[in-house]
N, C-alpha and C positions, 0 to 999 in steps of 0.2 A: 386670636391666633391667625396666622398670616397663611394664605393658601398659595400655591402657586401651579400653573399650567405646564406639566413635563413636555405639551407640543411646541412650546413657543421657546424654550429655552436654546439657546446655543449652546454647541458643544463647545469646551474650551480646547483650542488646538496645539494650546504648551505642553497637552496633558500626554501621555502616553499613546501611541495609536498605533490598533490591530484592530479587532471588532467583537474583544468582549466588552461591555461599558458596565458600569453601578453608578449611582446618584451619591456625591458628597454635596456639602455647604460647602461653597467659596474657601473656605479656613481648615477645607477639612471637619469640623465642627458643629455644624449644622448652622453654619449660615444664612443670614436671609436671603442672599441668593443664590440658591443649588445649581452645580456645573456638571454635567457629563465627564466624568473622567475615564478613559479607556484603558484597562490596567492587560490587555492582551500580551504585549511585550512584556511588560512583568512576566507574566506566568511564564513566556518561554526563559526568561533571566533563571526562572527560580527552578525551570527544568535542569537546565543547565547545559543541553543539548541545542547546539546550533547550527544551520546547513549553514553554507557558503553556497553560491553561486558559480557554479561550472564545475562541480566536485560532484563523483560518482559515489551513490551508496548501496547499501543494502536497508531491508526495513528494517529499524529498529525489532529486535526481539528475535533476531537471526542471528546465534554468535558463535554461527560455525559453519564451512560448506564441502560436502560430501564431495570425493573426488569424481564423483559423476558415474554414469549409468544409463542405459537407454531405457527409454519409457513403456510403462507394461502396456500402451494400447498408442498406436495413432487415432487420429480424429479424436480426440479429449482434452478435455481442458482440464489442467492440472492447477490447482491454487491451493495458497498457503494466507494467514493471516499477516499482516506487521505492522507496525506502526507510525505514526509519523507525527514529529516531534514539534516542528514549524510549522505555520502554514509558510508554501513556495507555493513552486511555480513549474511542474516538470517536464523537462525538456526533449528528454529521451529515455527509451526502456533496454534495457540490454539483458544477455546472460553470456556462459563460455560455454563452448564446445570442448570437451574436455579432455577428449583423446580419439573415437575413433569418429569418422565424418561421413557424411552420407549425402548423395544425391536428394535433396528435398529441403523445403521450408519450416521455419519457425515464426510464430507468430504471437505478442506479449502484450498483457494486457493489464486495467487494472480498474477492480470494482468498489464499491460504496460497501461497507459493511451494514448487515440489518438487525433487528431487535433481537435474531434469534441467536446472534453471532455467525454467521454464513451472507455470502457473496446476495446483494440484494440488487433488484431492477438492470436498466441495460450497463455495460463499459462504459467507462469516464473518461479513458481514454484505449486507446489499440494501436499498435504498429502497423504496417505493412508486413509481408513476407521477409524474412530474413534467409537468408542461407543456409543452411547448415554444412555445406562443403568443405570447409575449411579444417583440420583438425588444431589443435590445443589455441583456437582462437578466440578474443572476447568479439562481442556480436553486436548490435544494435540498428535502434530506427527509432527514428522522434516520433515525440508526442508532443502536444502542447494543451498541459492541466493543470487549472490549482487545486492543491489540495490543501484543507485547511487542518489543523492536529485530529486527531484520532484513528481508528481502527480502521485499515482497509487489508483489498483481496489482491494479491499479485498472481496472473495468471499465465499461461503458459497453453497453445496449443499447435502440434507436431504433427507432418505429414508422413512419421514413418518413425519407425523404432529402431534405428540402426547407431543413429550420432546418438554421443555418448554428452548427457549434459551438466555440469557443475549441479551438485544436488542441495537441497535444504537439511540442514543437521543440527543438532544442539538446538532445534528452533523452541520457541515457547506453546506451542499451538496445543498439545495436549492441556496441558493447565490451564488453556485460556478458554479454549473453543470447548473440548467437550467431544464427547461420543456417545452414540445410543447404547453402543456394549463393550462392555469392560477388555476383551481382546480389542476393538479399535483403537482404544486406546495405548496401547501397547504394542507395535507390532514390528516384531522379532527387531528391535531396537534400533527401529531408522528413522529417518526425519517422517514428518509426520503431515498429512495433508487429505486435501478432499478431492474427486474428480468428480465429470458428468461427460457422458458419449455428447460429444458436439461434431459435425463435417468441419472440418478443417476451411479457415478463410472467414467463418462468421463469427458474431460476437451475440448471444443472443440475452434474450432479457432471464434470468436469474431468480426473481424472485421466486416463482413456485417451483425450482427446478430438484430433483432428488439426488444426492450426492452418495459418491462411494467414499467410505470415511477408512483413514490407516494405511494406505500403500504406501512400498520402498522407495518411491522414487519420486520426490516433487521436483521440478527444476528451480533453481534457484534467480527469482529478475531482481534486477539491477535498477535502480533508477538516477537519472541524470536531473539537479537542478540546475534552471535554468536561471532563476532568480529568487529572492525572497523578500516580499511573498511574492 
């Protein structure tokens, strides 16, 4: 029987490319000489879910946004789960000021998700200050990240409770993420999210951080692709 060195092999470059790979034979077959094939594009084909480049979204698993609502604390950072279908490339983070405006900043963000399903280590990416003076306006400020498919944290933190921000609703986060107590999980039938007291302006590291689970009011971020991936 015929051995062969997986280091010394070429990958074949006709084959599919993203960066998931599996080992065929040449024939598909088992071949005497095995190719690298990268089937990553596949699995987004067989999602079925595809970004475009310069089109604004929401995370998958959002499929609905609250007319908005001021936030029950400044200095907090409010995050919700969602998910992401491509790997891209993102360009900008946004949300809408939903009706009433205020003297002060917004600031959006977005984290790695961890083993426990909660925001883990520092931001991957962060905005600058945004405004929030404007009323029934959408908002934004670049970033520049790739993210590759899976679970992340979209965050949100506020220098004041007055602007009223487009809210997260109908989201998936109960069924996905989880709560310590059976009211977290339920509460009084609003979107559904986690916070942690942060000072307004910083991004800080996440992993040991203690979250308040089930508040009315997550704001809803926007992400802008810039390309893909």
């Amino acid at each position: 029987m015929t051995t062969y060195d997986m280091k010394s092999i070429a990958a074949n470059t006709s084959g599919p490319s993203d960066n998931r790979s599996v080992i065929f034979g040449a024939d598909n077959q088992g071949a005497a000489t095995p190719v690298p094939y990268d089937f990553g594009a596949m699995r987004s084909k067989v999602v079925g879910l595809l970004y475009a480049a310069n089109r604004w979204y929401l995370p998958f698993g959002v499929t609905g946004a609250g007319t908005g609502g001021a936030l029950n604390a400044a200095n907090a950072i409010y995050l919700f789960p969602g998910f992401i279908v491509q790997k891209c490339t993102l360009s900008a983070l946004g949300c809408r000021i939903s009706g009433t405006p205020a003297v002060g900043n917004i600031q959006l963000a977005v984290y790695a998700n961890g083993s426990a399903m909660r925001p883990t280590g520092n931001a991957l990416a962060s905005t600058a200050s945004i405004s929030t003076n404007s009323a029934n306006t959408s908002i934004n400020a670049a970033v520049s990240v790739q993210l590759d498919v899976g679970w992340y944290w979209f965050g949100a933190n506020i220098d004041n409770t007055t602007a009223t921000i487009n809210t997260v609703s109908n989201a998936l986060a109960p069924g996905i993420i989880g709560a310590a107590t059976q009211s977290n999980i339920l509460n009084n039938g609003a979107g559904w999210g986690i916070s942690v007291a942060q000072t307004f302006g910083t991004w800080p590291d996440l992993t040991s951080a203690s979250f308040t689970e089930g508040f009315p009011a997550t704001p809803a971020v926007q992400f802008k692709v810039g390309s893909v991936p």
